[in-house]
GUBAMAR-166208 format. One record per residue (C-alpha): residue in three letters; y, z, x. Coordinates in steps of 0.05 Angstrom, whole numbers, plus 5000, padded with zeros to 4 digits. Each point is the difference from the previous one (the first is absolute). Layout:
<mardos>
MARDO code   py   pz   px
MARDO  ALA    Y    Z    X
...
</mardos>
This chain:
<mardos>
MARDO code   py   pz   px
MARDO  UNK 6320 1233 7860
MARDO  UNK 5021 5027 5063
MARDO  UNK 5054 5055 5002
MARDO  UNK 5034 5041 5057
MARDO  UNK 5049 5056 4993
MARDO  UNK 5047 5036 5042
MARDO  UNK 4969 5076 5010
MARDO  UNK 5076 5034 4985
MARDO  UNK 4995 4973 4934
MARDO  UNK 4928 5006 4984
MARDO  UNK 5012 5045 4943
MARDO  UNK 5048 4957 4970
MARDO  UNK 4953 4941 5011
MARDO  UNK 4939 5036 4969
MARDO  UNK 5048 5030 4941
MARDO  UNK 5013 4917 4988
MARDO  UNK 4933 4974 4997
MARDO  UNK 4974 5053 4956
MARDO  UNK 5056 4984 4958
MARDO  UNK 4997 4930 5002
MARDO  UNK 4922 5004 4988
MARDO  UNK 5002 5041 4936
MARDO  UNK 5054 4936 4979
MARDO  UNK 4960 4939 5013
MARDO  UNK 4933 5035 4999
MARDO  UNK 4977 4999 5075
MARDO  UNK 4923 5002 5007
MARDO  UNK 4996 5068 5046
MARDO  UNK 4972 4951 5061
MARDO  UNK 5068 4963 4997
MARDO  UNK 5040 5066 4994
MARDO  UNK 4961 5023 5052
MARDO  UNK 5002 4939 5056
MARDO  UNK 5072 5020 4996
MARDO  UNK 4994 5073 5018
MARDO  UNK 4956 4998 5066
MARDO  UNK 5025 4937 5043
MARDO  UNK 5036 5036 5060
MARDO  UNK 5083 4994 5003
MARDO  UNK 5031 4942 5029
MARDO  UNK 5070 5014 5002
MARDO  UNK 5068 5033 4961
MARDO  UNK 5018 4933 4984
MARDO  UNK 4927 4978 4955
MARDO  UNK 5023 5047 4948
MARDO  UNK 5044 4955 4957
MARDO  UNK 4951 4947 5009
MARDO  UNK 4941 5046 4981
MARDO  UNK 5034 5012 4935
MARDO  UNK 5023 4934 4989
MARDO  UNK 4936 4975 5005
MARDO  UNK 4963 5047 4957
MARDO  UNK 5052 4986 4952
MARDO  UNK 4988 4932 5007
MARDO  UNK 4928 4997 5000
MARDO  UNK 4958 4971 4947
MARDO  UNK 4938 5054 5001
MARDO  UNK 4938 4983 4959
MARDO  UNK 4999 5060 4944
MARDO  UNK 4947 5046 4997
MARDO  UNK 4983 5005 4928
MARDO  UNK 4956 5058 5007
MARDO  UNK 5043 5046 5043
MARDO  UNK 5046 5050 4974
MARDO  UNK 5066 4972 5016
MARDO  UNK 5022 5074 5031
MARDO  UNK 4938 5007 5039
MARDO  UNK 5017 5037 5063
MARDO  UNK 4975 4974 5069
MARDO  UNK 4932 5044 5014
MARDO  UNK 4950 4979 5046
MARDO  UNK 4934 5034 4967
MARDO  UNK 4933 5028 5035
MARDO  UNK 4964 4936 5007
MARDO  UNK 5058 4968 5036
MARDO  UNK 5004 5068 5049
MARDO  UNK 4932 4989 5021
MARDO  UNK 4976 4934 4993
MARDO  UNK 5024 4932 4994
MARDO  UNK 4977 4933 4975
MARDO  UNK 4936 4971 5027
MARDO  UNK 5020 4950 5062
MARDO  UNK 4993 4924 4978
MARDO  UNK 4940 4963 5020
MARDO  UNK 4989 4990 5081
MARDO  UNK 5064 5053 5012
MARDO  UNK 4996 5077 5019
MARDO  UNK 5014 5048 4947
MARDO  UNK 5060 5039 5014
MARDO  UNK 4994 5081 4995
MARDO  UNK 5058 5047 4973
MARDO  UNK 5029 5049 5044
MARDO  UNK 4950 5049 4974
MARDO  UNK 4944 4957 5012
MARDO  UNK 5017 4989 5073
MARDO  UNK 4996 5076 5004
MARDO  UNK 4942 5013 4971
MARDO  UNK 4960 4940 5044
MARDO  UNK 5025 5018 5059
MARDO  UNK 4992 5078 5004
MARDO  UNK 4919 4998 4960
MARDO  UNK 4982 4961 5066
MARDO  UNK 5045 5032 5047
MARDO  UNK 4980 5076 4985
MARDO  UNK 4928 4975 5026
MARDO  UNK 5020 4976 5071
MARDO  UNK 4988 5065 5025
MARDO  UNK 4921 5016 4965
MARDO  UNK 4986 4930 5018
MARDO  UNK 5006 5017 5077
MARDO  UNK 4979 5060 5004
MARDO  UNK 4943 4986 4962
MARDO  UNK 4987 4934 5050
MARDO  UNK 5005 5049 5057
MARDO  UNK 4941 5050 4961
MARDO  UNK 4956 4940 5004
MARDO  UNK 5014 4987 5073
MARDO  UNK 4992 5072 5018
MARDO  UNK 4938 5001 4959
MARDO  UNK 4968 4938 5030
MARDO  UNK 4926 5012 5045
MARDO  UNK 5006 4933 5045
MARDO  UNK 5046 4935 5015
MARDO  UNK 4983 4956 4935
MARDO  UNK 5022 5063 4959
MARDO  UNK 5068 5000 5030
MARDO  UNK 5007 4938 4993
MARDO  UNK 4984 4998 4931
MARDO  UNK 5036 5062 4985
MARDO  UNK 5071 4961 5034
MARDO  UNK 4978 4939 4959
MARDO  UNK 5001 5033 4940
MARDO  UNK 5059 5036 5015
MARDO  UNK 5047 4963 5023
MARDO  UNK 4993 4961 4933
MARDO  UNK 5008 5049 4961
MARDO  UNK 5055 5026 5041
MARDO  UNK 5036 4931 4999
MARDO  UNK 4987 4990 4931
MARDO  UNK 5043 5062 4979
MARDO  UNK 5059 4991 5057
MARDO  UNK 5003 4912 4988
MARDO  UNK 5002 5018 4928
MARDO  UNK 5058 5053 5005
MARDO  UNK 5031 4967 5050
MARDO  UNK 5007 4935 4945
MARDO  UNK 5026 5039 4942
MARDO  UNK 5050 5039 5039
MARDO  UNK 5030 4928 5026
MARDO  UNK 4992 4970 4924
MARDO  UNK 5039 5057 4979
MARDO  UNK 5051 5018 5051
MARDO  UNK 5012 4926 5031
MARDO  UNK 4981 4954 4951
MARDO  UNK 5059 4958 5020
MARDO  UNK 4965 4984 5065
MARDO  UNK 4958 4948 4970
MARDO  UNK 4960 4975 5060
MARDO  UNK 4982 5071 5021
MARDO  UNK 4976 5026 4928
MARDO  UNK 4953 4943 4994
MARDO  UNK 4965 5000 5071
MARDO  UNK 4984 5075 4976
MARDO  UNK 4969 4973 4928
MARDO  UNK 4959 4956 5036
MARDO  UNK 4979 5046 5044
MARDO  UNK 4994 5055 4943
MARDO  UNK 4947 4949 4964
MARDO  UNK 4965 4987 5074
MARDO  UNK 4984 5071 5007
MARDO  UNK 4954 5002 4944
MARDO  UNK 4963 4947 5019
MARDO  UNK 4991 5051 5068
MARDO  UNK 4995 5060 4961
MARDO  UNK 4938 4974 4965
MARDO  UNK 4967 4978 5063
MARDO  UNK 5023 5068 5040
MARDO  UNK 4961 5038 4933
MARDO  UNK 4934 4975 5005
MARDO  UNK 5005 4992 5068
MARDO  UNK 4961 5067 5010
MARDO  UNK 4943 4990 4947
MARDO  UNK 4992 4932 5039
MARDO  UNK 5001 5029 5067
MARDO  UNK 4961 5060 4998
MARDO  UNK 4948 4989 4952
MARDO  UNK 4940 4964 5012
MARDO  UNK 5001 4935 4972
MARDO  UNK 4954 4936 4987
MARDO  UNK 5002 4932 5043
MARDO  UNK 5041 4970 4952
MARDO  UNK 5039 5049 4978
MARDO  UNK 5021 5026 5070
MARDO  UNK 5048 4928 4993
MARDO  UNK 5052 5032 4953
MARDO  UNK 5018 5047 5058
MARDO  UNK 5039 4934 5035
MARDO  UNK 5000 4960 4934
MARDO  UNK 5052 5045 4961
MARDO  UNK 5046 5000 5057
MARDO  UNK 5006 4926 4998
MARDO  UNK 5002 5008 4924
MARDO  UNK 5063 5039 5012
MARDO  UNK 5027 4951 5049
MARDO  UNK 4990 4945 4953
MARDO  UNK 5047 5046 4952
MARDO  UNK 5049 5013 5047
MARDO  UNK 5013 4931 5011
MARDO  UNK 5000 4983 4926
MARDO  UNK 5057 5052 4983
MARDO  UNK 5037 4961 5068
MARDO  UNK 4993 4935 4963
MARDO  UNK 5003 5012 4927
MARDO  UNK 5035 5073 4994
MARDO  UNK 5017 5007 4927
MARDO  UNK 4969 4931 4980
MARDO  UNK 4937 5006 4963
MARDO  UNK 5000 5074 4985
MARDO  UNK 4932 5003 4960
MARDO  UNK 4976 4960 5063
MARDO  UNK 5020 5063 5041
MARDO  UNK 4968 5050 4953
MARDO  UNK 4933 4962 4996
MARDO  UNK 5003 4999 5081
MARDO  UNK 5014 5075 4995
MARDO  UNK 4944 5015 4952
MARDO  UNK 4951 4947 5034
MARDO  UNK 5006 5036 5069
MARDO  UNK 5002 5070 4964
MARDO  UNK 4930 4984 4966
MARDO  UNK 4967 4952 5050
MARDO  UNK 4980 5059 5057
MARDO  UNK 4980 5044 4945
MARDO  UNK 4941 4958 4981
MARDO  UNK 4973 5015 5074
MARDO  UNK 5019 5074 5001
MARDO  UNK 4966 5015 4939
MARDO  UNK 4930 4967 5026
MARDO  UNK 4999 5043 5057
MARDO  UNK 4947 5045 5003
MARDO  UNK 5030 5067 5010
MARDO  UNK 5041 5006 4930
MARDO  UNK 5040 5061 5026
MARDO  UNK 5071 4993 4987
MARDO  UNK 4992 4940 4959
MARDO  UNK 5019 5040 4931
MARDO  UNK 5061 5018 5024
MARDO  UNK 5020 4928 5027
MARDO  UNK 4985 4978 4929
MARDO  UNK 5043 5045 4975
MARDO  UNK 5063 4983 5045
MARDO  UNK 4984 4929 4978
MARDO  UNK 5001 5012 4934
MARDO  UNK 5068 5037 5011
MARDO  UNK 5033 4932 5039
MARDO  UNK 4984 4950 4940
MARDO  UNK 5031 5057 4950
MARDO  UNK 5062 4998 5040
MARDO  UNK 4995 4923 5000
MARDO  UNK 5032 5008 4933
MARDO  UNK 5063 5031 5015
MARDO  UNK 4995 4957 5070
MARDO  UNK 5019 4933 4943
MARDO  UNK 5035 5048 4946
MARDO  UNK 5081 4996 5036
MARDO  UNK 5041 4993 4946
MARDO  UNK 4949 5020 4957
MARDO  UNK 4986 5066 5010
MARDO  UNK 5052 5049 5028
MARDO  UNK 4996 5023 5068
MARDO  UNK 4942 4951 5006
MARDO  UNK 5000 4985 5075
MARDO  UNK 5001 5080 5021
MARDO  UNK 4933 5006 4951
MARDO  UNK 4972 4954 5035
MARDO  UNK 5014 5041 5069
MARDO  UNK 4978 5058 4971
MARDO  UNK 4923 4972 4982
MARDO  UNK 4998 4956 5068
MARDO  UNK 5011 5076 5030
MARDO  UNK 4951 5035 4954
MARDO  UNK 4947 4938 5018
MARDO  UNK 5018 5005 5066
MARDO  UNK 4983 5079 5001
MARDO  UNK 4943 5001 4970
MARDO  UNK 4980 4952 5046
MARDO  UNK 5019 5036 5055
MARDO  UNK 4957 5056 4977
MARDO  UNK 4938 4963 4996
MARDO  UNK 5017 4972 5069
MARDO  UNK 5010 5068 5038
MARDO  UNK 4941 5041 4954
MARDO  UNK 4948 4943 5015
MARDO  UNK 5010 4958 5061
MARDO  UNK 5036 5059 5042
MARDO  UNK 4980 5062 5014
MARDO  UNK 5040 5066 4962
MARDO  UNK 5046 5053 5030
MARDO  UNK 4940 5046 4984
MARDO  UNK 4950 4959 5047
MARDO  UNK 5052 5010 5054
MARDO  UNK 5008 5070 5009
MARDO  UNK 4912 4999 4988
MARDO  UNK 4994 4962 5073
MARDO  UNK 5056 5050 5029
</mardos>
């Protein structure tokens, strides 16, 4: 049932319905359908009424016929898990929450791609260090940049989902950007040297899947993710010089935790910003391993001054 009222007489409206609900036994969604649809016009009062007077509502045998209109906890912070092949949609709080745990690390993320550049003995290092980089810098900003257009201009369709699609892009690039150092600067076997050009074109072959079939075969998507997340790490962990390699394992092993909250909206509260917050943990620790192994320290620096 849809409803509008005029805004003047909102309290008169609202008085109404809760009246008329405790009468005929609203169920609280049908109370509250009437509540939140925005005002029309003066003249939609008398028909508001006449129509909830009017109206043959389904009775709630289980709700207390004076139960007030509340909205509790759950429905502050998360809402019902999206239907099959749609997007879930976040709460207002949700939004929030995904867009600031990504955008507070836009910042660390280039400064700490800048480290690697300043830190970098020869040509391949810098490039490697900008590879890296600018994937992790573009994961952070693309991902921001989506959330803040979900939740601020939603109504503009079109625009919110070019930026999902690229949102789910960028991890197809973030995952080739992250091992692109282990597969650049350590020594590798004949065959194994392959993956350094073979997970870029896995990540192509991604990007053009979420073009084609964005939202479509979901637990398609997350066996791609997974596939090209596990796939280079067969060849990193049979190189010779282990260094590093612990710590990689271990930022792994934080990504397919946070796979679980990554399927969990509508599930779990706040499910999408737990997700952010172990793709930034993974992502540090990673980081780490990156710029204590492959680069040299701050402490190495000021040794050759």
């Amino acid at each position: 049932m849809t409803l509008w009222f005029n805004a003047g007489s909102k309290k008169a409206v609202i008085s109404e319905v809760h009246r008329l609900g405790a009468e005929r036994s609203f169920t609280r969604q049908t109370r509250f359908s009437c509540l939140v649809k925005a005002p029309c016009c003066s003249a939609c009062l008398s028909a508001v009424l006449h129509r909830l007077r009017a109206s043959q509502a389904t009775v709630c045998l289980s709700a207390a016929p004076t139960e007030p209109i509340t909205t509790s906890s759950s429905e502050k912070f998360m809402n019902h898990p999206a239907p099959a092949n749609s997007r879930y949609k976040p709460t207002c709080y949700e939004h929030a929450a995904n867009c600031y745990t990504h955008a507070f690390l836009i910042v660390p993320a280039i400064v700490g791609s800048a480290l690697l550049h300043r830190l970098s003995d020869d040509r391949w290092e810098k490039i490697t260090a900008w590879i890296y980089g600018m994937g992790l810098c573009a994961l952070f900003i693309v991902s921001t940049v989506f959330h803040i257009v979900s939740w601020k201009k939603s109504h503009l369709r079109t625009m919110e989902h070019c930026f999902h699609m690229c949102d789910r892009m960028m991890i197809y690039v973030f995952i080739a950007a992250s091992y692109a150092p282990w597969l650049n600067l350590r020594e590798l076997g004949p065959l194994a040297s392959h993956m350094r050009w073979f997970i870029w074109l896995m990540a192509a072959g991604g990007t053009v899947y979420v073009f084609l079939y964005h939202e479509k075969y979901k637990i398609v998507e997350l066996f791609f993710y997974l596939a090209m997340g596990f796939s280079p790490a067969l060849v990193v962990t049979s190189m010779s010089n282990t260094e590093g390699l612990e710590e990689v394992a271990w930022g792994g092993l934080i990504y397919c935790l946070g796979v679980v909250f990554f399927k969990s909206d509508g599930v779990i509260p706040f499910a999408h910003a737990i997700w952010h917050v172990f793709v930034a943990t993974a992502a540090a620790v990673h980081y780490y391993a990156i710029w204590k192994y492959l680069y040299r320290s701050p402490a190495d620096i000021i040794r050759h001054l």
